[in-house]
Residue, then its C-alpha position, 0 to 999 in steps of 0.5 A: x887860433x882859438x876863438x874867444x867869446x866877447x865879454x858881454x857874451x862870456x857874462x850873459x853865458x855865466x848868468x844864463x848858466x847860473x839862473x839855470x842852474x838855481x832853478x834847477x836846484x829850487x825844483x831838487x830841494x821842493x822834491x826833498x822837501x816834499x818827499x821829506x815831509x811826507x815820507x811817513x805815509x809815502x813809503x809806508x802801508x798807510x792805504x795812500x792807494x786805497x779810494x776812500x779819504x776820511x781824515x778823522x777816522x784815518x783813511x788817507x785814500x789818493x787814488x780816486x783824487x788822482x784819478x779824478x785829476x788826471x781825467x779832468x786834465x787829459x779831458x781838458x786837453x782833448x777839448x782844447x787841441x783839436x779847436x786850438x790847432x784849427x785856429x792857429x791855422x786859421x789865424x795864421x794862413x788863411x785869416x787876412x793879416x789884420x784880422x789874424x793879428x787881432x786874432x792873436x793879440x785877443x788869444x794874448x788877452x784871454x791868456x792873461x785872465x785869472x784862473x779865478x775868473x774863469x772858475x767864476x765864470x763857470x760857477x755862475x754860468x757854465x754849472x747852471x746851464x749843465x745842471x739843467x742838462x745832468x744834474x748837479x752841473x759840478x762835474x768833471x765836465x765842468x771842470x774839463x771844461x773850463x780848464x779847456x777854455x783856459x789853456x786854449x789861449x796859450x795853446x793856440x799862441x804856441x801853436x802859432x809860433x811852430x806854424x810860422x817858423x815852419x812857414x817861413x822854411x816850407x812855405x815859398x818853396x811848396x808853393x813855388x813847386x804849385x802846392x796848395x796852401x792847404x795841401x802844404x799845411x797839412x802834409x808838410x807845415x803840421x808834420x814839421x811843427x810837430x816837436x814843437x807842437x807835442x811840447x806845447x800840448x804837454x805843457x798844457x797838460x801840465x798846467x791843467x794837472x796843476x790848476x786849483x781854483x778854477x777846478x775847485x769852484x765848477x768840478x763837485x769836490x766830491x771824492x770819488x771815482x769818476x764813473x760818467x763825465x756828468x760825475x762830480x770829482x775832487x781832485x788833488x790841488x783842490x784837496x790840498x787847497x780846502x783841507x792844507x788850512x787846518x789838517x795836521x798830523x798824518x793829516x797834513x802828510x797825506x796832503x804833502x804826498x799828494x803835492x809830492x805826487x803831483x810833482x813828481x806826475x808833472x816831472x815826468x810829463x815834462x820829460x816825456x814832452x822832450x824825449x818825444x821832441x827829441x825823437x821828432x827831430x831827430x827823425x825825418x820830416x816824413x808828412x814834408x815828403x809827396x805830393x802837397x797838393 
């Protein structure tokens, strides 16, 4: 006898179905969109590669934006993961349950703020206080900072969830076989929260490469190669930003390849994000195996 599902599940499946499937397609047409509009200049020997960006005298260079967007997001992630997993153990295994759930609803609140204010905050304190120590202060090390600070939040949430799905599998049995709580946390709960932890970080990644107003008000909007971390840089979402207002023409199109590459970027960091969950789980649980003391 087959087995049937209820109604009501049969209806949520169709629906869940069908909202996947709409994102799924809104995402296809963005991408023929983007690569339609800015298909003049994105197959085409038009310098989109070279450094130099100069739109009245028809140099569309990418390359130093991309760069600077890219060291700004993986520096932001550098910043953030190390303190963010400290913190998601902390609240978690060893902050007392008060204080670790005052903990967490604080990460929730500084989750929800604006990226404006954060670009605020560090405009008006954070560059200042830098530009004492290397001038100008806009730099990619503002802007990796503040993009650090804003993905923190949610870093540390998600690493909290892997940590406690991970505790309520491991934990009782380490600790009935003698282990130490912080033997059993980082041989056997951090390996086994790895798949979802490395997604997380991805994610994150993802959201930096994407940002534009906090990174358009601290990082220098200047457009060049970053030769030092003090070096102000300009990257791809605050171009589009400050010029998408009044650029048309081979103008506008290099600002549509410049969406479309960071599209395409943030695509294939997300897939790499799930090849290597995948990987992970489908692997042993080595750090779960010896002694956990």
């Amino acid at each position: 006898m087959s087995y049937r599902r209820p109604s009501a599940d049969r209806l949520l499946y169709r629906a869940l179905a069908i909202s996947a499937g709409a994102v799924a397609a809104i995402l296809a047409l963005i991408l023929v969109y983007l690569t339609a509009a800015s298909a003049g200049l994105l197959f085409a020997d038009a310098g989109l590669w070279r450094l130099d960006w100069h739109p009245s005298l028809g140099a569309y260079g990418l390359l130093a934006m991309l760069v600077g967007s890219l060291a700004v997001s993986v520096l932001a992630v550098l910043f953030a993961v190390p303190p963010g997993l400290v913190l998601a153990v902390w609240g978690r295994f060893f902050a007392p349950p008060w204080l670790g759930g005052l903990y967490r609803g604080a990460m929730g609140l500084l989750a929800s703020i604006p990226s404006v204010v954060y670009g605020f905050w560090g405009l008006v304190a954070l560059v200042p206080w830098l530009n004492r120590w290397a001038p100008p202060g806009a730099s990619l090390l503002a802007g990796a900072l503040v993009l650090a600070l804003m993905i923190l939040p949610i870093l540390v949430l998600q690493a909290d969830l892997a940590l406690d799905e991970a505790r309520r599998r491991h934990l009782a049995a380490a600790m009935a076989l003698g282990a130490s709580v912080s033997g059993t946390v980082r041989r056997v709960l951090l390996p086994t929260a790895a798949p979802q932890l490395l997604p997380a970080v991805l994610l994150q990644l993802g959201r930096a490469l994407g940002e534009t107003m906090a990174v358009l008000m601290v990082a220098g909007n200047v457009v060049q190669l970053p030769e030092a971390i003090t070096t102000p840089i300009r990257t791809l979402t605050a171009n589009i930003a400050l010029e998408m207002a009044y650029a048309s023409g081979a103008h506008q199109t290099a600002l549509f390849a410049s969406g479309w590459l960071l599209l395409v970027l943030v695509t294939l960091i997300m897939l790499g994000a799930r090849a290597m969950a995948g990987r992970f789980a489908a692997g042993p649980a080595g750090g779960g195996k010896g002694d956990a003391h």
